[in-house]
Structures are given as C-alpha cells and as structure tokens.
C-alpha positions as CSV (number, residue, x, y, z in Angstrom):
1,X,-0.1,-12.0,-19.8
2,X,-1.6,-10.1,-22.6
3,X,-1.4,-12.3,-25.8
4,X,-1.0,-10.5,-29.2
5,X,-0.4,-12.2,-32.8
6,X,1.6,-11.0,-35.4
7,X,-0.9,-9.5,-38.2
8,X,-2.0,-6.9,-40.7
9,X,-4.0,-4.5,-39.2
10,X,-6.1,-2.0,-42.0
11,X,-6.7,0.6,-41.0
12,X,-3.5,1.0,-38.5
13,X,-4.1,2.0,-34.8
14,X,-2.0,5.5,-35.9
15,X,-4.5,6.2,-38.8
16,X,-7.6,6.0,-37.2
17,X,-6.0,8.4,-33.9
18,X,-4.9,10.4,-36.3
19,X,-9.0,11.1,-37.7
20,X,-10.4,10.7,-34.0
21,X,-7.9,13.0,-32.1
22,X,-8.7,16.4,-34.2
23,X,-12.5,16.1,-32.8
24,X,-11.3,16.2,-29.2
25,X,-11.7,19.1,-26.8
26,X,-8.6,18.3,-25.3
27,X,-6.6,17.4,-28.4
28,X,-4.4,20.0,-29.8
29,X,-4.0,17.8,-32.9
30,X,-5.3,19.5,-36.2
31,X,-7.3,17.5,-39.0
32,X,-4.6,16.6,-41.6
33,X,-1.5,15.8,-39.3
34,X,-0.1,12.4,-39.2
35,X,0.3,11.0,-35.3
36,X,3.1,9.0,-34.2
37,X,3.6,6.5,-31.6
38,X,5.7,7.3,-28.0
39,X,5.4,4.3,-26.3
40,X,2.5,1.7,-25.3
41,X,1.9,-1.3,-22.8
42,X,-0.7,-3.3,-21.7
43,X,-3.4,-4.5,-19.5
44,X,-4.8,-7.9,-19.1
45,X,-8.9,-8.2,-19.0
46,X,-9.2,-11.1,-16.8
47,X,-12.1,-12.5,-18.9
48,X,-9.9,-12.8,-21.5
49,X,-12.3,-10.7,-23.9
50,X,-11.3,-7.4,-24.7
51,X,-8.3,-6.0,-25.3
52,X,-6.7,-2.9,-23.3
53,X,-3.8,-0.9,-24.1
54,X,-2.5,2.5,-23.3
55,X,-1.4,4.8,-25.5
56,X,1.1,7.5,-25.6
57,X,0.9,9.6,-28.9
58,X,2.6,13.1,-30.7
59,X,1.7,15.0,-33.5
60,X,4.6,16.6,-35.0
61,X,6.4,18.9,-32.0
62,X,3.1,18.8,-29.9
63,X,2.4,17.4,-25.9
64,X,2.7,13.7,-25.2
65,X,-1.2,12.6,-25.7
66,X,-2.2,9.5,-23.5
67,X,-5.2,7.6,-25.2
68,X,-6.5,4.5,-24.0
69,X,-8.2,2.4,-26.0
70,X,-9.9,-1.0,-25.8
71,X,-10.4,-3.9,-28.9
72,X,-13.3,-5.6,-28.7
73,X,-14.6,-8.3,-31.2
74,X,-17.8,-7.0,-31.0
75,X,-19.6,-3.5,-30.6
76,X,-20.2,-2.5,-27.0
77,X,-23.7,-1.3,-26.2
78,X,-24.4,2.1,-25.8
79,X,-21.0,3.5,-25.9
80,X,-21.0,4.8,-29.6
81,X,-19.7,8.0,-28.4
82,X,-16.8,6.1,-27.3
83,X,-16.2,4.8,-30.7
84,X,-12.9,5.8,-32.1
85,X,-13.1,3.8,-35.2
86,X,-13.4,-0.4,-36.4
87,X,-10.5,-2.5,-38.2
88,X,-9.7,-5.6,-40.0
89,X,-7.5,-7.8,-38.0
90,X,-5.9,-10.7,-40.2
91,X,-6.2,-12.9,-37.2
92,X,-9.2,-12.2,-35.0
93,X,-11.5,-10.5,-37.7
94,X,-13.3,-7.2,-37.4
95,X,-12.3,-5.1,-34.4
96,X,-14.2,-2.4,-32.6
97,X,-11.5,0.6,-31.0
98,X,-13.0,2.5,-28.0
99,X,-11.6,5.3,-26.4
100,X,-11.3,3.0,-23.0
101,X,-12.7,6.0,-20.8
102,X,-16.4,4.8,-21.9
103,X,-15.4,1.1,-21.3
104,X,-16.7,-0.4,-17.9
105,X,-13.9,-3.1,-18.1
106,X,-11.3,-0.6,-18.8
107,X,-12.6,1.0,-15.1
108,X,-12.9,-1.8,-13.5
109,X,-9.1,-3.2,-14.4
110,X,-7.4,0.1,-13.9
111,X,-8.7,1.3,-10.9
112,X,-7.6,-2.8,-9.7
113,X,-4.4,-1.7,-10.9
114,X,-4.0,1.1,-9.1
115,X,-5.5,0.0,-5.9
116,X,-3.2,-3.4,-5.6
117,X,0.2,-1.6,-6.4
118,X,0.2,-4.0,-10.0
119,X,2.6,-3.5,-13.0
120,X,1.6,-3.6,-16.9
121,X,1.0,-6.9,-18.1
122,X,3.8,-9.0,-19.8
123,X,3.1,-9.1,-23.9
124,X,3.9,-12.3,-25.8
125,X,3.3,-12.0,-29.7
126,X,2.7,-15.2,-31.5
127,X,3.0,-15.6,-35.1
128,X,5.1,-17.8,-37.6
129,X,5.2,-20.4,-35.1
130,X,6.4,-18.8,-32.9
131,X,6.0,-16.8,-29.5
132,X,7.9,-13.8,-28.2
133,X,8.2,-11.8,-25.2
134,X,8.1,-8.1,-26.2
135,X,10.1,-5.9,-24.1
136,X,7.9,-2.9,-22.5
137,X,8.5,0.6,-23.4
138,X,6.1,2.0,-21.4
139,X,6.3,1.2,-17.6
140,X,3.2,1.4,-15.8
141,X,2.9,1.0,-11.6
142,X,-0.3,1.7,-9.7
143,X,0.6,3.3,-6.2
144,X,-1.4,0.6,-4.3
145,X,-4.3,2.7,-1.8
146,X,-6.9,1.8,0.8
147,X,-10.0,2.1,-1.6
148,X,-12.6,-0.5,-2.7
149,X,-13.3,-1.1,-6.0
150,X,-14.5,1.1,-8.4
151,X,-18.4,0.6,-9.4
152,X,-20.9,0.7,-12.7
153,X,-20.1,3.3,-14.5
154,X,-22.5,6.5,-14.0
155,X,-20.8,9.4,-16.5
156,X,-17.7,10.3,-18.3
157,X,-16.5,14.1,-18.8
158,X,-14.0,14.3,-21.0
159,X,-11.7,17.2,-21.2
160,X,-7.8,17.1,-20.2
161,X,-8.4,15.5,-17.5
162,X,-11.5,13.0,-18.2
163,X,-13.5,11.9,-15.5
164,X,-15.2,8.7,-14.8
165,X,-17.7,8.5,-12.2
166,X,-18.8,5.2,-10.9
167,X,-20.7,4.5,-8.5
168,X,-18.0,3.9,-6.0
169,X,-15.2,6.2,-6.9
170,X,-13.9,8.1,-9.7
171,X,-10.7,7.8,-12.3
172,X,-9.3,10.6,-13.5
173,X,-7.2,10.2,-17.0
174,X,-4.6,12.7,-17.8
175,X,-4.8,13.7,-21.3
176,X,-1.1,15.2,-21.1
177,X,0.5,13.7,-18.7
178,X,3.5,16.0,-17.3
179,X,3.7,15.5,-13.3
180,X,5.2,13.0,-11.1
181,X,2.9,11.7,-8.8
182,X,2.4,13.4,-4.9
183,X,2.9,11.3,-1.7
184,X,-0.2,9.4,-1.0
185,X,-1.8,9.7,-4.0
186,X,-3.9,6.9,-5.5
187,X,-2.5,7.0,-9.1
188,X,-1.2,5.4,-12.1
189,X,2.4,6.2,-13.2
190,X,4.4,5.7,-16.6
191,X,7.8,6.1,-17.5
192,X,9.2,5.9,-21.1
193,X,12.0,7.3,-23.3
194,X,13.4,10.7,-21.9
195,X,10.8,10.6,-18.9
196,X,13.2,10.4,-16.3
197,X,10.5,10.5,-12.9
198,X,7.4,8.8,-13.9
199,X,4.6,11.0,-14.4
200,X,0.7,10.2,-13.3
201,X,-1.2,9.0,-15.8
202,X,-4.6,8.8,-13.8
203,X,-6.1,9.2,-10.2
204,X,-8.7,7.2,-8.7
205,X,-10.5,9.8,-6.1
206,X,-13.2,9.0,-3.8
C-alpha cells in the first residue's frame, strides 16, 4: 500500500521534469516546453522510506517518456548525478527527486517486482480527514522469471534504454516504451489510456 497525503507540492513534479528532461540524451524534449502528465502508479519500498513512482510523460505531440523517480526525505549519497531536482512538501517537508535509475532501492523493488509476477501497489491519499483509494491509471505487471535477486549496484548507462548493472543481473529501462513484451521475457509491462497491449517498460537480463 503506498500512502500519499493530500498537499501543496512547490515546485510541482511537472515543473521540475520539465527543466531535467531537456538535459537528457535520450530526451527529445527542448528547454522551454511545458511536459504533461500520461499516466503514473506506484511502488511500495518495504522499509517504508522512500518513495517510488513511475512516470509516463509528453511534451507537446512528442513519444510517451517513462521516468522513474524516487522521493526521499533526505539526500542519497553519491548519487547527485541522479538528482532531478528538491521540493517543499506541505506535509513531509523538503523532498529530494531522483531519477530512480541511480537508486539502489528503486533496483532492488523492481527487479522483485518483476521476478515474483507482482502488480503496482494500491495508493490511498489521506488528507482532510479523510482516506481514499485512488484508482490506477497506469497498470503495471512483472512477468514473474527464474532469476535471483538483483545485487549492489555497480553502473548506470543511461541512454534510451538505461542500464543498471548490479552485481547480480541487470535492469534495463525503456525510455519510450512502444513494444509488447516477447514470450519468456523477464519484464515489466504497463498499460494506460489508448495502450491497448501493454508495452515493456523494463527487462531484467542476466
């Protein structure tokens, strides 16, 4: 269950994507351009400490980006180059965004994910005194595989399809997601407005 509050958020999610993106290799988003939202779900860390969310984004006409990103209420050590920017949460203070690629609990939970078959995580939202279940609009289904789980963390190469190499195993993000997955592939899928066949979000390779 990943738990969210209602709150302001300065800057917005959108706003700082829409500075980070433009310095990507892989991004064909230009400095200037305003980035909308496509769809988004979650993943639960099951320490409870950082928060982990993928992220489908557009500029304008342009490819369906995917973007992971973690929130953590703290800086992570030596991963400034992951850094996509810090907010002001109203609730939970000062957040530091990471593009999740460079996160070793983003590895760890997605290659679980994929390798157990599991689903994105159910959102409630509290706030007002209240709690509500959010309705997904992103699907997201690991394949299940035969692996073991994926290590440390040795190097990311990031391109359109960034790499993470741990030391046992390697996930592979696809920056533009646009193919359904192969039979008896180790992967993530998602599925969201006018996707009709879920398409493979990431690969975990041996």
């Amino acid at each position: 269950m990943a738990l969210l509050h209602k709150a302001e958020i300065r800057p917005s999610k959108l706003e700082l994507l829409s500075g980070w993106l433009p310095t990507r290799s892989w991004s064909s988003v230009s400095s200037g351009t305003e980035v909308s939202r496509v769809a988004a779900a979650r993943f639960d860390d099951p320490a409870g400490a950082v928060g982990i969310e993928i992220m489908l984004v557009r500029a304008g006409d342009g490819p369906v980006l995917q973007v992971p990103l973690t929130y953590r209420g703290a800086p992570l050590a030596g991963a400034d180059e992951f850094l996509v920017g810090t907010m002001e949460h109203s609730v939970l203070g000062p957040r530091w965004v990471y593009d999740a690629c460079g996160d070793p609990v983003f590895a760890s939970v997605l290659g679980e994910v994929i390798r157990t078959g599991a689903a994105q995580a159910a959102e409630e939202v509290h706030g007002d005194g209240r709690v509500v279940v959010r309705q997904p609009n992103l699907v997201l289904l690991g394949s299940g595989c035969d692996a073991p789980p994926v290590g440390e963390i040795r190097q990311v190469g990031d391109g359109e399809v960034t790499r993470i190499g741990t030391t046992a195993g390697t996930l592979e993000i696809l920056r533009t997601p646009s193919s359904p997955a192969v039979a008896g592939e180790a992967v993530l899928t998602g599925k969201w407005a006018d996707v009709e066949t879920p398409l493979v979000l990431a690969r975990l390779t041996s």
